[in-house]
C-alpha positions as CSV (number, residue, x, y, z in Angstrom):
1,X,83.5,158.2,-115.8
2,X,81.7,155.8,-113.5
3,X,84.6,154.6,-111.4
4,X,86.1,158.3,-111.5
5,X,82.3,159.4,-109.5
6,X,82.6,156.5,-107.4
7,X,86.3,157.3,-106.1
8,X,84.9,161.1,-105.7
9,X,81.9,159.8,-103.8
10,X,83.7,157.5,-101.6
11,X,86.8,159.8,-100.5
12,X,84.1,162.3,-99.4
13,X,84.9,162.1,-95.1
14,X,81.0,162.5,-94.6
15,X,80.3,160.1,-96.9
16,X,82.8,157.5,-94.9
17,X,81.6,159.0,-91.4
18,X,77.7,158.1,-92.5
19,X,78.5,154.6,-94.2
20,X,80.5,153.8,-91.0
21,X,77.5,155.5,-88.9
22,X,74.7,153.3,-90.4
23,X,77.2,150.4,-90.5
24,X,78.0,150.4,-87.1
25,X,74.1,151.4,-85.9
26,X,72.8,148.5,-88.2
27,X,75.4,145.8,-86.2
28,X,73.7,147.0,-83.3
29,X,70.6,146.7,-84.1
30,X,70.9,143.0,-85.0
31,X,72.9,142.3,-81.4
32,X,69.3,143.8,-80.3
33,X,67.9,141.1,-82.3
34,X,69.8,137.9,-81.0
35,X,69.0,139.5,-77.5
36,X,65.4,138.8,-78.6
37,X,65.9,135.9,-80.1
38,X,68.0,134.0,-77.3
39,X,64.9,135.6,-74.9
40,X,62.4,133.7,-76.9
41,X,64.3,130.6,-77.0
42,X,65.2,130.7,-73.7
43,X,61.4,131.3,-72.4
44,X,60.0,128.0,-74.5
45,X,62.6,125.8,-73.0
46,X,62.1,127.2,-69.5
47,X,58.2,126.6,-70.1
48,X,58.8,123.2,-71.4
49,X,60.8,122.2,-68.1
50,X,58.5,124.4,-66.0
51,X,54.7,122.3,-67.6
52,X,56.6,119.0,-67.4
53,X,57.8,120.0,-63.4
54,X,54.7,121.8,-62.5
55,X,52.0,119.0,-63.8
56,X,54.0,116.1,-61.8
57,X,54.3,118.2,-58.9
58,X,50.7,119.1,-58.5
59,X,49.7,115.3,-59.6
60,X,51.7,114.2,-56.4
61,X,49.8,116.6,-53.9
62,X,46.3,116.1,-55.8
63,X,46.1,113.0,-55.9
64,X,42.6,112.2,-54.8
65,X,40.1,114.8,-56.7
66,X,41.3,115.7,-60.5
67,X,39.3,118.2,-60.8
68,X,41.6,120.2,-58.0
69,X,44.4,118.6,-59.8
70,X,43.3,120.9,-63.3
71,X,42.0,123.8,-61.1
72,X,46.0,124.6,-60.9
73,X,47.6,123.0,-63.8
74,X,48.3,125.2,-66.3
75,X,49.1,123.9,-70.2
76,X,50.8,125.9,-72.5
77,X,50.9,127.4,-76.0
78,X,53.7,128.6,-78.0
79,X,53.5,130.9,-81.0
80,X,56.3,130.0,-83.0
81,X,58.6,132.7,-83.2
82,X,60.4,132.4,-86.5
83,X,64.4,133.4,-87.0
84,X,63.5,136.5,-89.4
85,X,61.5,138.1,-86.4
86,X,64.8,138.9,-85.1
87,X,65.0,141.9,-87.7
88,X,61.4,143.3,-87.0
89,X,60.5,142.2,-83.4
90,X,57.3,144.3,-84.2
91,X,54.3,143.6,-81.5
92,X,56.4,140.6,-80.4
93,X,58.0,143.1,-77.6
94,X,54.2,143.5,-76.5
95,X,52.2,141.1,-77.0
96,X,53.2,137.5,-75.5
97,X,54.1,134.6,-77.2
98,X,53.5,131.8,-74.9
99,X,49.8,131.6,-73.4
100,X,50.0,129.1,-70.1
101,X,46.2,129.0,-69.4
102,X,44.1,126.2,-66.7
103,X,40.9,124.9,-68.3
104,X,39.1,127.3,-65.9
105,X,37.3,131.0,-67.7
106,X,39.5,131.8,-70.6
107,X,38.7,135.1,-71.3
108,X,40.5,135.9,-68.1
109,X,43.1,134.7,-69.0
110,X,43.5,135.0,-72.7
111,X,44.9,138.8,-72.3
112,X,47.7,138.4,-69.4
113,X,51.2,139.4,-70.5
114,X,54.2,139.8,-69.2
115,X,55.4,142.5,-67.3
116,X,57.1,145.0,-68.8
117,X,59.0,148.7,-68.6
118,X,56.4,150.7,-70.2
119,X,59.3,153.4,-70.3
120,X,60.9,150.5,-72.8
121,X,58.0,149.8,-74.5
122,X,57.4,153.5,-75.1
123,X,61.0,153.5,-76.4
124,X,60.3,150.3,-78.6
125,X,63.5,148.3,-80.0
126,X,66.1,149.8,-82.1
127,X,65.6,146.4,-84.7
128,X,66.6,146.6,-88.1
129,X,63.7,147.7,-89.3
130,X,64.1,150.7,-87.5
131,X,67.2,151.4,-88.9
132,X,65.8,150.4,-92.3
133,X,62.9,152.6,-91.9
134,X,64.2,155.7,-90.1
135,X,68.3,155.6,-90.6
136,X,68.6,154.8,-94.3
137,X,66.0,157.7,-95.6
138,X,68.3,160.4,-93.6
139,X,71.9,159.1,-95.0
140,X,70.0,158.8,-98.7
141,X,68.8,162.5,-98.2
142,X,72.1,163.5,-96.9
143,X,73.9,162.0,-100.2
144,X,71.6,163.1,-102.3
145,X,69.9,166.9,-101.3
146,X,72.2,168.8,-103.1
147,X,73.7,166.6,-106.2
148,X,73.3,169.3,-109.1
149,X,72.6,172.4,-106.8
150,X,76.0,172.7,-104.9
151,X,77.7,172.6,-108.1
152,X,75.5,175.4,-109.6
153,X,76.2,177.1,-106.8
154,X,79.8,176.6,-107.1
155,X,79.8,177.4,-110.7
156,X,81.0,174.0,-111.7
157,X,77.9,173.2,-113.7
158,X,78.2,174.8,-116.8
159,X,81.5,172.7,-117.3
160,X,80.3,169.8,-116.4
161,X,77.2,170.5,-118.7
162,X,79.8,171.2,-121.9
163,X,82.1,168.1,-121.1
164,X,78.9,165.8,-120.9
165,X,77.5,164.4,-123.7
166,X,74.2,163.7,-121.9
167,X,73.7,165.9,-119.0
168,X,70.7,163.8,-117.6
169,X,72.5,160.3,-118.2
170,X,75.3,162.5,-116.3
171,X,73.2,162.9,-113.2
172,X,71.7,159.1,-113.3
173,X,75.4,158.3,-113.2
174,X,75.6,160.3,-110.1
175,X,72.5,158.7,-108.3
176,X,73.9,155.1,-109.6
177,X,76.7,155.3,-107.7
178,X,74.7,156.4,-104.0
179,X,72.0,153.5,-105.1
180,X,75.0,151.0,-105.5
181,X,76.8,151.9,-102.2
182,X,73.1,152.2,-100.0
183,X,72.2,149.1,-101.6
184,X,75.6,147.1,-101.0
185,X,75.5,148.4,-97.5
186,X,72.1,146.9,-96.7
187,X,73.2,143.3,-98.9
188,X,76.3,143.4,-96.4
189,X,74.3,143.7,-93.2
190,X,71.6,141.4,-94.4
191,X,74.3,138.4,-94.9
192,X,75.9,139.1,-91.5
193,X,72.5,138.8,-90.0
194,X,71.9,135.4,-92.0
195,X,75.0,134.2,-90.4
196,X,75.0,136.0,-86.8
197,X,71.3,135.3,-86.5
198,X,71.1,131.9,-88.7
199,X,68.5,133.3,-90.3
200,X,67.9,131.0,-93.5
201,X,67.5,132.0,-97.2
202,X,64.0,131.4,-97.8
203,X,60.6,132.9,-99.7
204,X,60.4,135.0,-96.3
205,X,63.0,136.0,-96.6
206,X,63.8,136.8,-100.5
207,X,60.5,139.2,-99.6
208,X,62.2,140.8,-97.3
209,X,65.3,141.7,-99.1
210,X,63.0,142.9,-102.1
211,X,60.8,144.6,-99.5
212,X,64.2,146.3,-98.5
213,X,65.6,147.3,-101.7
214,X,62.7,148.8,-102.9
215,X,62.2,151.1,-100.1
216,X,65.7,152.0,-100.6
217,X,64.9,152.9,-104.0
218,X,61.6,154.7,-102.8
219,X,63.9,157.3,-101.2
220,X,66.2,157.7,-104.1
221,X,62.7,158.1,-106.0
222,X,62.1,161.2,-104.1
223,X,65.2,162.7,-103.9
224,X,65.4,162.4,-107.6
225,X,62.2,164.1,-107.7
226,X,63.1,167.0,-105.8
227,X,66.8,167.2,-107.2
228,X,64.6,167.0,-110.7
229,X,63.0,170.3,-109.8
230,X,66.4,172.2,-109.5
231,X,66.0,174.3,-106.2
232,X,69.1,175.6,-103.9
233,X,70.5,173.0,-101.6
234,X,68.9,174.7,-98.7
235,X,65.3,174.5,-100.3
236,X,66.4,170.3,-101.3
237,X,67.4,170.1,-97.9
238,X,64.3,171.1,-96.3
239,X,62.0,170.4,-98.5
240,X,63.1,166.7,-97.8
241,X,63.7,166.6,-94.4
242,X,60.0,167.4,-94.0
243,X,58.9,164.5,-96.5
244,X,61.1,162.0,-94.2
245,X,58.6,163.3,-90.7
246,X,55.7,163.7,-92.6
247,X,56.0,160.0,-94.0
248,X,58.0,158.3,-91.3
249,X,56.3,160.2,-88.1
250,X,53.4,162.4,-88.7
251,X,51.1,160.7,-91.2
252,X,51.5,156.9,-89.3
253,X,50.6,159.1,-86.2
254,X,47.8,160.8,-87.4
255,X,46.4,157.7,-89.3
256,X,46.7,155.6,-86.3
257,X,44.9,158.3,-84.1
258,X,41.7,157.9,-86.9
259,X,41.8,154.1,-86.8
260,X,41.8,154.0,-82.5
261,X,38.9,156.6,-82.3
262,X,36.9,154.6,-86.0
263,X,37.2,151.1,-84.3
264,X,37.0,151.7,-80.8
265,X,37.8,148.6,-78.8
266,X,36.7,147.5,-75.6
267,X,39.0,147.1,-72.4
268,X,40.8,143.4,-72.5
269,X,40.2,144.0,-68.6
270,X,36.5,145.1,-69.0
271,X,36.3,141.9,-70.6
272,X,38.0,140.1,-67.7
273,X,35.4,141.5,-65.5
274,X,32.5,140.6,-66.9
275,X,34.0,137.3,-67.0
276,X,34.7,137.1,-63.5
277,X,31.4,139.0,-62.5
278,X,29.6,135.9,-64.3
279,X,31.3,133.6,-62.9
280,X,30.9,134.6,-59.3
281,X,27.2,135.5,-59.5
282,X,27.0,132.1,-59.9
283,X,27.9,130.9,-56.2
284,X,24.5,132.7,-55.5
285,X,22.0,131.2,-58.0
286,X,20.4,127.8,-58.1
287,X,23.2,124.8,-59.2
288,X,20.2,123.7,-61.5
289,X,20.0,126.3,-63.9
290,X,23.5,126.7,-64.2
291,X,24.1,123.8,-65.1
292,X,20.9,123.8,-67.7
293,X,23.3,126.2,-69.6
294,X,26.0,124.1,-69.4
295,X,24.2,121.1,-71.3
296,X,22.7,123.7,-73.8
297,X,26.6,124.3,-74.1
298,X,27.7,121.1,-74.2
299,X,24.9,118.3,-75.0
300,X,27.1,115.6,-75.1
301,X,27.7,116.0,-70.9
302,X,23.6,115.4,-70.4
303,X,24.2,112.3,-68.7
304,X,26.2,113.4,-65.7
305,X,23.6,114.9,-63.3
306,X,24.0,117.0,-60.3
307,X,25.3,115.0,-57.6
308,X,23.5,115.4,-53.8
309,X,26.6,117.8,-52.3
310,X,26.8,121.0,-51.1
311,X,30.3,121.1,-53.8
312,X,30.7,119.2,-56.7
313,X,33.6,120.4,-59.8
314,X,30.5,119.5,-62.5
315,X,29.6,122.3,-61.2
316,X,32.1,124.1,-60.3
317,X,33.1,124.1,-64.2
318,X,29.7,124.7,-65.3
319,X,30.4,128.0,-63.5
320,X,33.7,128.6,-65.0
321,X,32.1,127.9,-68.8
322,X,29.3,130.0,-68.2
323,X,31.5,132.9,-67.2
324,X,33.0,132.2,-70.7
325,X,29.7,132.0,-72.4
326,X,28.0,135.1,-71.1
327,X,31.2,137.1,-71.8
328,X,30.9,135.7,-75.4
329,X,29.6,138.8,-77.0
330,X,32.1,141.2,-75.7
331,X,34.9,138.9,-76.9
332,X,33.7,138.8,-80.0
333,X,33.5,142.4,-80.5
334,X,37.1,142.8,-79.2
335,X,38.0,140.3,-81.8
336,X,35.8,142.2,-84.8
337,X,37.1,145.6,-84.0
338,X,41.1,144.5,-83.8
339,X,40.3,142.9,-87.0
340,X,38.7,146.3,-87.9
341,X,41.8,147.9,-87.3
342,X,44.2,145.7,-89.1
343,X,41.8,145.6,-92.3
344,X,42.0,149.1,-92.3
345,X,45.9,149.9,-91.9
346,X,46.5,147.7,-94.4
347,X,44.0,149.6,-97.0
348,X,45.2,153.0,-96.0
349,X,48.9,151.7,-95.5
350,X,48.8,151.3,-99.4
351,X,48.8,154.4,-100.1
352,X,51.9,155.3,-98.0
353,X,54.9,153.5,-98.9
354,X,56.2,153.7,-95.5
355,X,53.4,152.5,-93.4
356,X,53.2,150.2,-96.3
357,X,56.7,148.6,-95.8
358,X,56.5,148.4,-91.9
359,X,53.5,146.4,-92.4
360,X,54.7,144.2,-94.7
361,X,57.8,143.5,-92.7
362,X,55.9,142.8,-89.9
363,X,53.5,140.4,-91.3
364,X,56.9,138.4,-93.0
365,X,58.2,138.1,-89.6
366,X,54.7,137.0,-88.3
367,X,55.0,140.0,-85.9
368,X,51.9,142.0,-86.7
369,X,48.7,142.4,-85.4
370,X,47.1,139.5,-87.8
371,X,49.5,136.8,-86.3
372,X,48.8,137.8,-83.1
373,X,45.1,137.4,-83.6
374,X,45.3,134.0,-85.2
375,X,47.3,133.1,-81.9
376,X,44.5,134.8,-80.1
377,X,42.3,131.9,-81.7
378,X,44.5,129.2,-81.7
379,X,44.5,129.8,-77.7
380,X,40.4,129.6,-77.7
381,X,40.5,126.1,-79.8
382,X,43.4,125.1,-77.7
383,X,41.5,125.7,-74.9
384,X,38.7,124.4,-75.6
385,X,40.2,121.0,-76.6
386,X,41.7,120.7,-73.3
387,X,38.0,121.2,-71.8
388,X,36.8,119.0,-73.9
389,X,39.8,116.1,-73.0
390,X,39.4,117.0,-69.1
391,X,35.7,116.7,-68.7
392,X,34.7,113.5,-68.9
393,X,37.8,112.7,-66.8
394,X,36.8,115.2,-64.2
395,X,32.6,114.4,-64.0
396,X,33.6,110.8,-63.5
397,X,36.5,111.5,-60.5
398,X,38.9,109.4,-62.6
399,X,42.4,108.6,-60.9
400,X,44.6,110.8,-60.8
401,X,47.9,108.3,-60.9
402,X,46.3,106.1,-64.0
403,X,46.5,109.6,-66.3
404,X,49.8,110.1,-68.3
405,X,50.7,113.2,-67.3
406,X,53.7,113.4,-69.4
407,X,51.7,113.1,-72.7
408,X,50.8,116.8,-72.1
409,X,53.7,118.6,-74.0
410,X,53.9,122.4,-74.6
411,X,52.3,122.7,-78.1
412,X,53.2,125.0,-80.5
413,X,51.2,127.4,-83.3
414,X,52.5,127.8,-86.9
415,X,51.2,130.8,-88.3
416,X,50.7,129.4,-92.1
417,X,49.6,132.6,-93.6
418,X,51.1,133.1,-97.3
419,X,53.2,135.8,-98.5
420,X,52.0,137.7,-101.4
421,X,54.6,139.4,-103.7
422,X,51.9,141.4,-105.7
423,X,50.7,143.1,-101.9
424,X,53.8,143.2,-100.6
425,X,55.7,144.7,-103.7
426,X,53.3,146.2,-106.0
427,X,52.4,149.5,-103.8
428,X,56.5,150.3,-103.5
429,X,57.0,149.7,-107.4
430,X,54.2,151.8,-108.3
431,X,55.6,154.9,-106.0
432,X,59.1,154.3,-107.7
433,X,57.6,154.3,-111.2
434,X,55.6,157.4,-110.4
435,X,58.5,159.4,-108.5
436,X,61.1,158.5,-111.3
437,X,58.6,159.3,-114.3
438,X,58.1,163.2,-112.7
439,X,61.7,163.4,-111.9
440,X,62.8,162.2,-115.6
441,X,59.8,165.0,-117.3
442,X,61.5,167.8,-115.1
443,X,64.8,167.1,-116.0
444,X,64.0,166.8,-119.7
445,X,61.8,169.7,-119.6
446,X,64.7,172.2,-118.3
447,X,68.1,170.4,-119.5
């Protein structure tokens, strides 16, 4: 019986057209992500031969004051951009993954990305957890809307009902074999992209797969459900159609309006501003007091005093720290309310198992909002080590040509957050369990 549904199922055309469909649209889709992966690649080996270039060039034109020298050098920080983040690019697209920053005010620096299409970015990236997300729902609804009602409507029922020993073990069979082909068509795409994308076989991404199936499985849920309620095909049909843009567009939408108007968050170049606007008031007030701050900042830099010039970088630097320093409480609250925001998707994402899922994939792939905040902070204690390395060096004038300048690689950030399997899977089971047990009490309540 199984393999005679499975033969019936596969010779359907449509059923061949939207396999082929997805097939073809899911190859795609990971072509888009080797396009993003060779880009990232090819940007940290480009920065690695651009620092090593650009510090010995500006060592052999500075060579008498360092601290001109490190006004221009620029040192840079890579977040590691792992080989699953080909599948869900996520904020990667937006949000940059090298920071190249001088040991001059951070803050206005800390927020500069690369220049983009916004037409593209509006667009976003057909990855494949797009296709995941938005393609497989449709072809599961399309397989699915009308697996008992088209034969009631074709008058087929009853005999199927008389030759079936167990009606309802009759229509599982039916959503078995849909689940089996869905499912084998996301295993298939998954190894290619293990092989095209050398993606390796990890906890990430075991995660990831079970993240994947049970998504599937969350859409076979609710058409079950609303197959288990035994409308026309036209009512299934609909009735579906509006679940998929109510979950996939409309609720994400909406939820994401409430969280941007909750947690409002200041301007990045507001912040930049008030940076600057500290930084340059101080060319106007007395060198003393400026650099009073500076040793409240920095205690251990008591000893070097003012020297008797109209310029002097001790100075100079002080400047550029207290720009930092008075811009402190604005970057803090840019930092609280981002974190605001991801706290809070994550708590209402429970509750929506499709918000939940493009979460979760994102924070596998270390593409989400989190990661890019922990890189956010990496930058400031990367930063701040430099600062701390270069200003003695600077204070004292020391040679430029006795520094080893090519002991300053690119560094690089590991994001070590864990995964967990009861957060990322628990959520996605309990929808299944919920969807299935309603669906199952229909269907016994009116076979």
């Amino acid at each position: 019986m199984l393999q005679l549904l499975f033969k019936n199922f596969i010779r359907s055309k449509g059923t061949k057209f939207g396999l082929l469909f997805l097939l073809i649209i899911g190859f795609i889709s990971l072509l888009i992500g080797l396009q993003f992966q060779e880009k990232q690649q090819n940007n940290i080996a480009e920065t690695t031969i651009y620092q090593k270039e650009h510090i010995a060039r500006n060592a052999s034109f500075h060579k008498d004051e360092i601290g001109l020298l490190l006004y221009y050098v620029k040192f840079s920080l890579v977040n590691k951009t792992l080989p699953i983040n080909s599948l869900v690019i996520g904020q990667r697209d937006v949000n940059p993954s090298i920071q190249s920053v001088t040991i001059r005010g951070l803050e206005a620096q800390k927020y500069d990305s690369e220049l983009n299409n916004p037409s593209n970015l509006l667009a976003g990236n057909i990855d494949f957890s797009f296709v995941l997300l938005y393609l497989f729902p449709l072809l599961i609804i399309a397989f699915s809307y009308n697996l008992i009602s088209e034969e009631k409507e074709s008058g087929t029922w009853k005999i199927v009902a008389t030759q079936s020993s167990n009606t309802f073990f009759y229509i599982l069979k039916l959503f078995y074999v849909r689940i089996l082909s869905l499912i084998g068509l996301l295993t298939l795409l998954l190894i290619i992209a293990i092989i095209f994308l050398q993606i390796p076989v990890d906890k990430s991404f075991a995660v990831f797969y079970g993240i994947a199936v049970l998504y599937v499985l969350l859409w076979f849920s609710v058409c079950f459900f609303i197959v288990s309620l035994q409308k026309n095909s036209n009512f299934n049909a609909v009735i579906l159609l509006t679940i998929w843009l109510f979950l996939i567009i409309i609720l994400p939408a909406a939820i994401n309006t409430y969280i941007i108007n909750k947690y409002k968050v200041p301007e990045a170049l507001e912040l930049t501003l008030k940076q600057r606007n500290a930084y340059h008031e101080k060319w106007d007030m007395d060198k003393q007091t400026t650099l009073n701050k500076f040793y409240e900042h920095y205690p251990q830099f008591k000893n070097y005093v003012l020297p008797d010039a109209e310029f002097s970088w001790l100075w100079y630097y002080a400047m550029q720290q207290m720009g930092d320093d008075e811009s402190a409480v604005q970057s803090k609250e840019l930092e609280a309310k981002l974190e605001q925001r991801n706290h809070a998707s994550e708590a209402i994402a429970q509750f929506i198992p499709t918000l939940h899922t493009q979460i979760q994939l994102n924070e596998i792939a270390k593409s989400d909002l989190k990661n890019q905040l922990s890189f956010l902070k990496e930058t400031t204690k990367f930063h701040e080590k430099l600062r701390l390395h270069f200003y003695p060096k600077i204070f004292d004038n020391a040679p430029v040509e006795q520094q080893d300048w090519d002991d300053y690689k690119v560094e690089t950030f590991t994001d070590a957050t864990e995964i967990s399997f009861t957060k990322a899977f628990l959520p996605l089971l309990a929808f299944n369990v919920l969807l299935i047990g309603m669906g199952w009490f229909n269907f016994k309540r009116m076979i």
